[in-house]
C-alpha positions in Angstrom: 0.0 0.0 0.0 2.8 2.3 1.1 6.0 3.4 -0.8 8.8 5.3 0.4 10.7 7.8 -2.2 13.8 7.6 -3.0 16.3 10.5 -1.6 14.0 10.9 1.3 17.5 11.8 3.3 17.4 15.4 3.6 14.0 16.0 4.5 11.0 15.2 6.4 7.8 14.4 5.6 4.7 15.4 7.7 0.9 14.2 6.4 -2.1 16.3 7.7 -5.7 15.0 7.6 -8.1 18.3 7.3 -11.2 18.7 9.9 -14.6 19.3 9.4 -15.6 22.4 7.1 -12.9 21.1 4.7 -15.9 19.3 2.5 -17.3 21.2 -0.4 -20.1 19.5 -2.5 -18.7 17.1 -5.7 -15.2 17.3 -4.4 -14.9 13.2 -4.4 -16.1 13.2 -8.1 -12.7 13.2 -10.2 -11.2 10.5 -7.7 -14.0 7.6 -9.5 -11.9 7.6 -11.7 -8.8 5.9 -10.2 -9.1 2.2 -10.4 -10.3 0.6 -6.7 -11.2 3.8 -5.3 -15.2 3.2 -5.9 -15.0 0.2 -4.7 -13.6 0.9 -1.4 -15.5 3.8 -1.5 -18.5 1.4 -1.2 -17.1 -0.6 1.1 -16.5 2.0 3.9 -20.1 3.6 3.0 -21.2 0.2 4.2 -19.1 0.5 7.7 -20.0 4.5 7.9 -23.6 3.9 7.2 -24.0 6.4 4.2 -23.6 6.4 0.5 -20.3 8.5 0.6 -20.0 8.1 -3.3 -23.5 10.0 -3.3 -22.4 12.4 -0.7 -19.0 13.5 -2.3 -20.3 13.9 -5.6 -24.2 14.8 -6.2 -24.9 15.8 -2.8 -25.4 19.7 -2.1 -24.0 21.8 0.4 -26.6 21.6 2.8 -26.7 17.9 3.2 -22.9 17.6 3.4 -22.8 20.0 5.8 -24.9 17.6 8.4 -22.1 16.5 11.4 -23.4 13.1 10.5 -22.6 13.2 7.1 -19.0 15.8 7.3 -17.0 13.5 9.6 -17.4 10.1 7.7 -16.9 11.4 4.7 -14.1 13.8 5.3 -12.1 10.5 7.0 -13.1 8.6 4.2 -11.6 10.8 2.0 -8.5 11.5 3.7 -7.9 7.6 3.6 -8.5 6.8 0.5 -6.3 9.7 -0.9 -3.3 9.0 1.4 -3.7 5.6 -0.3 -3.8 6.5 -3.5 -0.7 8.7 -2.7 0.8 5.7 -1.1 3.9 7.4 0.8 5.3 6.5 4.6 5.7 10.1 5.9 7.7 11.0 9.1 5.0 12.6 11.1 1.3 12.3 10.7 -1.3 14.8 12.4 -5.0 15.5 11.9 -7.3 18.4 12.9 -10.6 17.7 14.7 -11.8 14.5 13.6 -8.8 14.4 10.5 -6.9 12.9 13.8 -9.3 9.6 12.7 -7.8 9.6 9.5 -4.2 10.1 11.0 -4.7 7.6 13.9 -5.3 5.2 10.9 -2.4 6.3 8.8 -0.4 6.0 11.7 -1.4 2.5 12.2 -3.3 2.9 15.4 -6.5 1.9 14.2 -7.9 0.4 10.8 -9.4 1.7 8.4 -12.0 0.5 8.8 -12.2 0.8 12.8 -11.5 4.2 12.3 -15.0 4.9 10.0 -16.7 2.9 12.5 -15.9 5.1 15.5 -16.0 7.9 13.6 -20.6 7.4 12.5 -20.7 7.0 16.4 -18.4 10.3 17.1 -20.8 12.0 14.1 -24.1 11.1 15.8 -23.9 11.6 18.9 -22.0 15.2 17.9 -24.8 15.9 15.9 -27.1 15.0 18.6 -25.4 16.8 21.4 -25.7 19.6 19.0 -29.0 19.5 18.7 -30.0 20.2 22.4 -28.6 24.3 22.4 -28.4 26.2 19.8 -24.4 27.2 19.5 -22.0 27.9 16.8 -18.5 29.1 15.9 -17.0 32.3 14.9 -13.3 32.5 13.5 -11.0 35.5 14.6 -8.8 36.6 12.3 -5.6 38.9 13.5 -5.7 40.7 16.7 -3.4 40.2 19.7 -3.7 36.6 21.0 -3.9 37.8 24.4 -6.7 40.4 23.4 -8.6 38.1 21.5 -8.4 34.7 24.3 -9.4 37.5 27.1 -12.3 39.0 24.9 -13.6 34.9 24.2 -13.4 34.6 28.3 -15.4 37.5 28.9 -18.5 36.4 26.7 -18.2 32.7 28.3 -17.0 31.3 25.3 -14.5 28.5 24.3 -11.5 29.0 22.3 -12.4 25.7 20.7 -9.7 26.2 17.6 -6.2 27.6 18.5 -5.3 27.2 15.0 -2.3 29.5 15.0 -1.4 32.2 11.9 -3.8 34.6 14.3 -6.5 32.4 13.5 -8.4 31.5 16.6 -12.3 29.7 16.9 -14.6 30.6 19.5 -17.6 28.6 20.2 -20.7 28.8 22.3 -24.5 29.8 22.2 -25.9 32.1 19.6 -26.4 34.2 22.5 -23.0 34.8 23.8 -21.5 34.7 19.8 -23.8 37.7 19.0 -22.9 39.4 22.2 -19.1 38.7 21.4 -20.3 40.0 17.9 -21.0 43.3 19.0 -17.8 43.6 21.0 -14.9 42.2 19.4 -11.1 42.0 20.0 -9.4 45.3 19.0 -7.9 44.8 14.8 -9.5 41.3 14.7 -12.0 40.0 11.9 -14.3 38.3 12.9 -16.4 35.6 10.7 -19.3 33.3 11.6 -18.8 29.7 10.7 -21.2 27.5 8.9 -20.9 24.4 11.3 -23.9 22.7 13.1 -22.9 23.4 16.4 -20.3 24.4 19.3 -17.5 21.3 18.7 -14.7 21.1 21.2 -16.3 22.9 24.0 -18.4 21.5 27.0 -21.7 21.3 24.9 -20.0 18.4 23.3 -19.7 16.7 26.6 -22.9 13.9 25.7 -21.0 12.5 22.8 -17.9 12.2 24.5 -19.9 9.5 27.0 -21.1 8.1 24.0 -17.7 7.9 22.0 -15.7 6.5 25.4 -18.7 3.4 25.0 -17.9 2.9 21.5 -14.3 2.6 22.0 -14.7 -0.1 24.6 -14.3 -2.6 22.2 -11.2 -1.3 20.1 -7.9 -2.9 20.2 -5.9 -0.1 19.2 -1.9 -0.5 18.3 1.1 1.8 18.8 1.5 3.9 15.7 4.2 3.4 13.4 5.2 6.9 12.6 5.2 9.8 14.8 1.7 10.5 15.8 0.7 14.2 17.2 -2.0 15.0 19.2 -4.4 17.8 19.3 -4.6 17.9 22.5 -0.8 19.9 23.2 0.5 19.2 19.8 2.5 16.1 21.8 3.7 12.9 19.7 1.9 9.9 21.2 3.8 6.2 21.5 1.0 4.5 23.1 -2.1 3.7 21.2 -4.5 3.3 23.9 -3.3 6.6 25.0 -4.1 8.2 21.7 -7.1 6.6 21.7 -8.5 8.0 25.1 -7.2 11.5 23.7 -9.4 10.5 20.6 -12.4 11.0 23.1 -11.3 13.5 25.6 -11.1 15.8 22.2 -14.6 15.8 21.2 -15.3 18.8 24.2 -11.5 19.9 24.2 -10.1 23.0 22.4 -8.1 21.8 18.9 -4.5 23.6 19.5 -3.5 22.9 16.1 -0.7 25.9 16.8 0.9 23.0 19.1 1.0 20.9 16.4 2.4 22.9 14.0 5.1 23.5 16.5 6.2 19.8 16.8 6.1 19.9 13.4 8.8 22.8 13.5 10.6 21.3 16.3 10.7 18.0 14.6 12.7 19.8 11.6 9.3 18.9 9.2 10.2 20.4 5.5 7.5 19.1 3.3 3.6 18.9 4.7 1.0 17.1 2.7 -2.4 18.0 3.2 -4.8 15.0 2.1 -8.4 15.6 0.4 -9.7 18.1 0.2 -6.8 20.2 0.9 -6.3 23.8 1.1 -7.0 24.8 5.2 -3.4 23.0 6.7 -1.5 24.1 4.4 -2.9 27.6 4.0 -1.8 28.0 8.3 1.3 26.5 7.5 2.5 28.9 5.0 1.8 31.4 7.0 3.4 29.2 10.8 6.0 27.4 9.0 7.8 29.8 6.7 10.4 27.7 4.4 7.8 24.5 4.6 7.2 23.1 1.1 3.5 22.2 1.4 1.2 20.8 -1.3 -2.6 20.5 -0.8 -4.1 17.6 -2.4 -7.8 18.8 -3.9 -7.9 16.3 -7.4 -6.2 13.0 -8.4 -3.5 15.7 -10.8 -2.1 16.6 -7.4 -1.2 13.5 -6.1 1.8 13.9 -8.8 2.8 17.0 -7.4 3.0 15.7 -4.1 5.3 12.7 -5.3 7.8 15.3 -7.2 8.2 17.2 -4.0 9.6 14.4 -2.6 12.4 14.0 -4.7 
């Protein structure tokens, strides 16, 4: 499944699985037509519980917006392009629930575990969702310290450190409209179309549900190393990474941390798997001197494999 360029010495490789607001309607369409992909396409629909072929390429914006729908089909789609790509990188990370998608890559879980966790991780997210309304709100720019302080103040979560001054606050529609009105000095600020509050303590229902469904897992320790969301750390124990797996659903994304490891681990290419565009977009701006390539069709899994060489 996996090859390893040649002249790797010299530099090293990190692969990033994108999070949820990644997905845009018909963006699986152009991959059909590499041989085996519609079929395991169809295979994982069967595991996730949804037609992802349907949902990656006919399906609207609306529908593929649905928490049930997004995370299944954006791990889905991270796989089966890191396949088709079919390099061993050095690190692997994930944002949100891309760290499915990288926890599989890594070796942790399967495949096909992976999808399977993830449905349950959708639902009950989508469920827990349900009971208040809340959203997020991206703030671009400002000072950190300004903008962290301002979140505080309105009771809301910084639930995406994503670094680059990007920062995502979420909580009730209440407390987002008051926050709104009274924004961090110099920042933008820019409401997100997400179905709900992720990473902050209104997700705390479908973390119950996710620690049940993990019960049964028998995860392994990864192969390549693994960072966590969490505190941007790289994990050696599976069953560790596993209960941070959880833990994340109501904890803050501090994909900044990440992107730090990454630095600190001397990272000089980053890959960003389908659909591509977000990572590598805050690592040209965190990780000046990075070669980074975001994979969005089947023509830039090429590209990928010449900047490798």
């Amino acid at each position: 499944m996996w090859w390893t360029p040649t002249g790797q010495a010299g530099f090293v490789l990190a692969i990033v699985a994108p999070g949820q607001g990644a997905q845009n309607p018909g963006f699986l369409t152009p991959w059909l037509e590499l041989p085996g992909l519609a079929d395991r396409l169809s295979a994982w629909s069967e595991i996730a519980g949804l037609d992802l072929i349907a949902y990656g390429t006919t399906a609207g914006a609306d529908e593929i917006r649905d928490t049930a729908v997004a995370q299944p089909l954006l791990v889905a789609a991270a796989l089966a392009s890191a396949e088709a790509l079919g390099v061993t990188p050095d690190v692997v990370a994930g944002h949100s629930v891309g760290e499915f998608a990288a926890a599989a890559i890594a070796g942790v879980l399967t495949p096909e575990t992976a999808l399977s966790l993830v449905r349950e991780r959708a639902q009950a997210m989508a469920k827990a969702a349900a009971v208040t309304e809340t959203g997020m709100t991206a703030v671009l720019g400002g000072d950190e310290a300004d903008v962290l302080a301002a979140i505080e103040r309105h009771g809301l979560t910084p639930a995406n450190i994503n670094g680059a001054g990007q920062i995502v606050a979420g909580g009730t529609l209440e407390q987002l409209a008051a926050f709104a009105a009274e924004p961090p000095a110099r920042a933008r600020l820019r409401p997100l179309s997400v179905a709900g509050a992720f990473h902050t303590l209104h997700m705390a229902p479908a973390v119950e549900h996710l620690r049940t469904a993990v019960a049964g897992a028998e995860p392994a320790d990864p192969r390549v190393t693994l960072l966590s969301n969490a505190d941007g750390a790289a994990v050696t124990g599976g069953a560790e990474f596993l209960d941070r797996l959880v833990a994340q659903v109501s904890n803050p994304v501090r994909w900044s941390s990440c992107m730090a490891t990454m630095t600190d681990l001397g990272v000089t290419r980053l890959v960003e798997l389908l659909p591509g565009g977000t990572l590598t977009g805050l690592a040209k701006r965190a990780m000046p001197g990075v070669t980074t390539v975001a994979i969005k069709t089947p023509d830039d899994l090429e590209t990928a494999r010449e900047a490798l060489i």
